[in-house]
N, C-alpha and C positions, 0 to 999 in steps of 0.2 A: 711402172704401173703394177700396184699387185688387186688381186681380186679378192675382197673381205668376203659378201654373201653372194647369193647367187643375184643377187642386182647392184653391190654395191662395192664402188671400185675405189683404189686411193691412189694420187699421183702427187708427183712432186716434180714443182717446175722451177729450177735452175733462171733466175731472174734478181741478180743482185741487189738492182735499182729500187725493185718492188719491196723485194724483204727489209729493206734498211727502213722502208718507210710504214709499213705495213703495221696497221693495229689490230687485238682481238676484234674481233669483231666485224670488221669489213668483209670486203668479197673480191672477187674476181669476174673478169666478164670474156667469157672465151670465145671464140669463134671456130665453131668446128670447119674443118675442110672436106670441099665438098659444095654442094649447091644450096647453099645457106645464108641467109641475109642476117638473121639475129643474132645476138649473140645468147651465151649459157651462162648466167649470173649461179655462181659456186662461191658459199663463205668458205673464209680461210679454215682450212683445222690447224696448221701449223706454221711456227716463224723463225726459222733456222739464219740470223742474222751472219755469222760465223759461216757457213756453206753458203748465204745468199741467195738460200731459196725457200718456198712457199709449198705447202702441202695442204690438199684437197681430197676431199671425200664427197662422192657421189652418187646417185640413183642410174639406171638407164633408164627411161620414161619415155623413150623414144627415137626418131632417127639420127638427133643432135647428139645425143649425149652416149648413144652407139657408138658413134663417131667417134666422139671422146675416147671412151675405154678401148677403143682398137688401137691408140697410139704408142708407140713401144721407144725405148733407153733412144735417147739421140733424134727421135724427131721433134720437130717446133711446131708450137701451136700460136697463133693469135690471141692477144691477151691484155687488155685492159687491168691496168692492178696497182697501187690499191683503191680502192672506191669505197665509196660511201661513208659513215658515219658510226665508229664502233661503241663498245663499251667504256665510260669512263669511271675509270675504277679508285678504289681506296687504298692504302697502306696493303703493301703484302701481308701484315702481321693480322689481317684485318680476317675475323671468320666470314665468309660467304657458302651460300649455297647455290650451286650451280642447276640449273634442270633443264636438262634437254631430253626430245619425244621426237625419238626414227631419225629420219635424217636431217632434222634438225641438231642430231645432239655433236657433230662435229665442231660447232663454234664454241664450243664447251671446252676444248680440250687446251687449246693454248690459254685459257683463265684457270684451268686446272694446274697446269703447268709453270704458273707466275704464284699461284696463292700457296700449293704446294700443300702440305699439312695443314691448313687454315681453311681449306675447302672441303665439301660434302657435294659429290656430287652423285646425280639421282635423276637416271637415265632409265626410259622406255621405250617398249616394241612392242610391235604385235604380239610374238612369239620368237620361239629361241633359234629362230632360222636368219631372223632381221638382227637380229645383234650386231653390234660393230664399238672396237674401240675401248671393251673393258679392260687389257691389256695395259693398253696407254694409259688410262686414266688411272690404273694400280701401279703405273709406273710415276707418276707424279708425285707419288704419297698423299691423294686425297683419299679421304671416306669414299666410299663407292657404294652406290643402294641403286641393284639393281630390279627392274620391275618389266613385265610382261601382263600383254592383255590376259590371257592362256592360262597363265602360271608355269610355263613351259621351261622357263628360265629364271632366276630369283624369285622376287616379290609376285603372289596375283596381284594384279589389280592396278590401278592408278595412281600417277608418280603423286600427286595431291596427297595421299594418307603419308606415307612418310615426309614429305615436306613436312608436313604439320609437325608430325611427332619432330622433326630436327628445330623448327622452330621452337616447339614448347621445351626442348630439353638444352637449348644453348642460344638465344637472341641473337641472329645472323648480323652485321652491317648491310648486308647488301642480300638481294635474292636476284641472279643474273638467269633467263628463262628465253630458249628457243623453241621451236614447234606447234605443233598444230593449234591451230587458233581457239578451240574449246582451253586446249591446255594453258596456255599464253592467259585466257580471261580467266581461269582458276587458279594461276598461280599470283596473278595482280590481285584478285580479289582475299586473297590468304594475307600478301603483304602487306594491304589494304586494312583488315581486320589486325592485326597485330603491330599495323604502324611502323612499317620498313619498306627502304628502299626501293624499288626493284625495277630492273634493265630490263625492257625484253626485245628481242631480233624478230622480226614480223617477215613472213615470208609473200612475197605476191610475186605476180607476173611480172616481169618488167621486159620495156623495149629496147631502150638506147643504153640503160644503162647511168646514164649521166645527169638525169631531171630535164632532158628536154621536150620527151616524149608522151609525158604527163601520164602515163600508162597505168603508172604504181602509186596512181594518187590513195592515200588512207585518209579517215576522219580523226583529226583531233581537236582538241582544245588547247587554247592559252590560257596565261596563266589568269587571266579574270575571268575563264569560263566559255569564252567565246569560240564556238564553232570555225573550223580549218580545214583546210583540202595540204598535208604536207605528202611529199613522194619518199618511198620506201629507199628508193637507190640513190637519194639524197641527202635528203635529212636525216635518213637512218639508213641503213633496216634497225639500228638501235633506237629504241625511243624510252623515257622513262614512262611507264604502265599508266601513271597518272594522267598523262597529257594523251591517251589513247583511248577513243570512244567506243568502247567494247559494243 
């Protein structure tokens, strides 16, 4: 367990079975110990098939996920893994632009880490206290553009203007996009106007975990238009931006 910022922790759990199976994009569903029914839905950051294990990055937000960050080298946790519905991706040879907002931007990094040189990724925060994970991401060999509300740390302003400019300066395959839901509908509608791809990981509540508890219902469409009720922990959290009714 090490501690990134002052709310945001990373761990790696030792689960052979999981990592063998495990795609970008998915999650984990943990169950802290302690007097807790639900469980903590955590995307993967990491898939160390070779050590057969899973690496996480997370918030404290509260009594669950306290829980979490207090567990230290050799205790076991409860874990649900892999789940859900991740990124299905192109040719590694393929350029993409990756963009994750806070703690969304950890499903970023194992697609950083597959595209390698072929990636641009273009990550934001608050300010330079929430950071996490440039490191990694300059250890991939992708492009890295980093941005802050602040200006505290790289770029002022919103990961959108550089998107743009990576768009206008090299036409991506794919634009892969986690975090906060303004940002998710700005980066669809970029794709959207320039006629590209794009993945995005939708974050909601969820209960069970598994689509039974209908919790993490989203609205989409099919593909004639038609209005849908599909679940985040099921169908996704990946979904393509198009079939998503912003």
């Amino acid at each position: 367990m090490t501690q990134l910022t002052k709310a945001a922790w990373s761990m790696v759990i030792e689960c052979p079975e999981a990592a063998a199976k495990a795609q970008p994009g998915q999650f984990v569903n943990l169950l802290p110990d302690g007097n807790f029914t639900l469980r903590r839905p955590i995307s993967i950051c990491g898939i160390d098939r070779e050590q057969g294990t899973l690496r996480i990055v997370f918030e404290v937000r509260g009594k669950g996920t306290k829980a979490l960050s207090e567990l230290r080298a050799g205790d076991t946790v409860n874990m649900l893994a892999p789940l859900g519905h991740g990124f299905t991706l192109p040719d590694k040879d393929s350029r993409v632009i990756l963009v994750g907002g806070g703690i969304g931007t950890p499903p970023m990094l194992p697609l950083a880490q597959y595209f390698g040189k072929n990636a641009v990724v273009i990550s934001g925060f608050r300010n330079k206290d929430a950071v996490i994970l440039q490191e990694d991401f300059a250890a991939s060999g992708a492009k890295t553009i980093l941005c802050t509300d602040d200006g505290s740390a790289g770029r002022f302003g919103l990961v959108t203007l550089p998107l743009e400019e990576e768009i206008k300066a090299e036409k991506p395959a794919l634009i892969c996009a986690c975090g906060p839901l303004p940002m998710l509908r700005a980066a669809a509608a970029l794709a959207e106007t320039y006629e590209i791809p794009c993945q995005v990981s939708l974050e909601e509540r969820m209960g069970c975990g598994l689509g039974a508890c209908l919790v993490c219902a989203c609205r989409t469409k099919d593909a004639d238009g038609n209005e849908q009720y599909l679940h985040v922990c099921k169908n996704g959290p990946v979904f393509n931006a198009q079939e998503v009714i912003w």
